[in-house]
N, C-alpha and C positions, 0 to 999 in steps of 0.2 A: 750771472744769468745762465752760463751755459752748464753750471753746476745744477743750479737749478730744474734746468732745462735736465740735464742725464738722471736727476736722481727723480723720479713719482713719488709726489706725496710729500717731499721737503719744504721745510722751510728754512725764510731766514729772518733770525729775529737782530733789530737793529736798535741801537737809542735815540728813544726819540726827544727830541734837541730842539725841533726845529722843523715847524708847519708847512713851510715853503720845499724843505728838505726831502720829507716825508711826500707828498704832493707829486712834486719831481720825479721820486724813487717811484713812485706807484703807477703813474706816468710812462716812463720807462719801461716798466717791468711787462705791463699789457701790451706796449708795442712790441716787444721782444719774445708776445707770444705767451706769454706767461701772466696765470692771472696773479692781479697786485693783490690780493688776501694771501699770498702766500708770503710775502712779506709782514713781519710782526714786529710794531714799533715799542717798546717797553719805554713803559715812563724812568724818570728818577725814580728811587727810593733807599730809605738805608741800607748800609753795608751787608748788617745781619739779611735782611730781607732779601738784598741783591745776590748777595752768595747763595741761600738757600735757593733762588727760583733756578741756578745751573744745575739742579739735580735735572732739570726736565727739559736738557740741552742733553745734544749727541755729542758735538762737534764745535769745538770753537774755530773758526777760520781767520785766520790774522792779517791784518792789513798792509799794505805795501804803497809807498816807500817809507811809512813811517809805522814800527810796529804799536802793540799793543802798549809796551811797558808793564801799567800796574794790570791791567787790566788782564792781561796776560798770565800774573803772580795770582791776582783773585779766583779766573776760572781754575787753575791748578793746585790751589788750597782747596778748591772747593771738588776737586774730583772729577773737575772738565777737561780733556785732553787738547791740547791745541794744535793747529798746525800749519805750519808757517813758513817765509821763504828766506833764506839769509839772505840779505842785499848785501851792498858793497859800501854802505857808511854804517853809520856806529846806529843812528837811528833805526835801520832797517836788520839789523841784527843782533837788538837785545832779547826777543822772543826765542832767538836761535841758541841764547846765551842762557835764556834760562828752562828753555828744556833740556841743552846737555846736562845740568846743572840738579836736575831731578831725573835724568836716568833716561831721555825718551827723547834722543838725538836723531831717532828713523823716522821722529813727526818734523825734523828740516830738510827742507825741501831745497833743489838747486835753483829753481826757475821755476813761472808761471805755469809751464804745462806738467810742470812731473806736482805741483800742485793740487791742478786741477782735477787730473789723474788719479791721485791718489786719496784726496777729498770724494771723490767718484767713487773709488775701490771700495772706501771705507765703508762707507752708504750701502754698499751694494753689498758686504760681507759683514752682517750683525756679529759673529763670532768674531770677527778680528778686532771691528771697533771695543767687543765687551775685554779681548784681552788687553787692548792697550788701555782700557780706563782700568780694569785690576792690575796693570802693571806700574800706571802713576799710583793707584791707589796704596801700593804694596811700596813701592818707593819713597811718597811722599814722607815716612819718616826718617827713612835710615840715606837720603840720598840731602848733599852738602845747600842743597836751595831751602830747606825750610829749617835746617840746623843752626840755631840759632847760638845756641850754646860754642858750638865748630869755631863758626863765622866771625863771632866776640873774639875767641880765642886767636885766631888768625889775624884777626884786624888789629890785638892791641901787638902781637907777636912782628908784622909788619911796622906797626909804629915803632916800636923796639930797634927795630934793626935800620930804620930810617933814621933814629935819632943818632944811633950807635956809629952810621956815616958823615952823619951835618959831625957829631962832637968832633971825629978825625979827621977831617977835613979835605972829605973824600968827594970826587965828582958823581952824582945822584951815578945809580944802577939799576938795574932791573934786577927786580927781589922776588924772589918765590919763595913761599910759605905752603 
């Protein structure tokens, strides 16, 4: 809401899942000042579809304490920049995980307000949000999140060296590939 609130003319589109949800949200959103049309509930739909309609997204905003995951991997195939907070468990830091991962480690955030702040900047400076979407878009091939060819290659290379320990009868390690 107080993103909202800073940025004129934003919106937030959400999945809608869930009438009771929806209702609530909108609910909310007018008491806080803000009118509830500015919230946009998008139905289901396929994949293909679903990727296409983030061309007419700015900003993906990621969830806390528990992130995105795939959801995360789909706006960034599809050319939507995320941005998000690192928590302190495994669930609140795979977003963080996979934007180091494609090149765009300055959309993790420390905490809630350098967040906020910077979801605010972003909005507020159309030039910086277009560099960071041509700079995932210029990444997404050559950086190790969408290399899949890489990633095969590393995952049978680790199995390798996993078996290579169990055969000698070695105590498990920590392996980099």
């Amino acid at each position: 809401m107080r993103i909202l609130k800073a940025v004129e003319g934003s919106a937030l589109w959400l999945l809608q899942d869930n009438l009771s949800a929806v209702n609530n949200l909108r609910r909310e959103d007018a008491l806080a000042g803000i009118d509830p049309d500015r919230l946009i509930f998008a139905e289901r739909m396929s994949l293909a579809d679903h990727l296409a309609r983030h061309k007419y997204d700015d900003l993906f905003l990621d969830t806390l304490p528990y992130n995105a995951y795939t959801t995360t991997s789909d706006a960034l195939w599809a050319g939507l920049p995320v941005l998000t907070v690192a928590g302190k468990s495994f669930a609140s830091r795979v977003s963080a995980s996979l934007l180091s991962a494609v090149g765009l480690s300055e959309l993790v955030m420390l905490n809630q307000s350098e967040f906020e702040s910077y979801a605010i900047a972003l909005a507020h400076d159309p030039h910086k949000l277009d560099a960071v979407k041509e700079k995932l878009l210029q990444n997404r091939p050559s950086q190790p999140l969408f290399d899949t060819l890489v990633f095969t290659k590393n995952l049978e290379a680790a199995y390798e060296k996993m078996y290579a320990i169990y055969q000698d009868w070695l105590p498990p390690e920590m392996i980099e590939i």
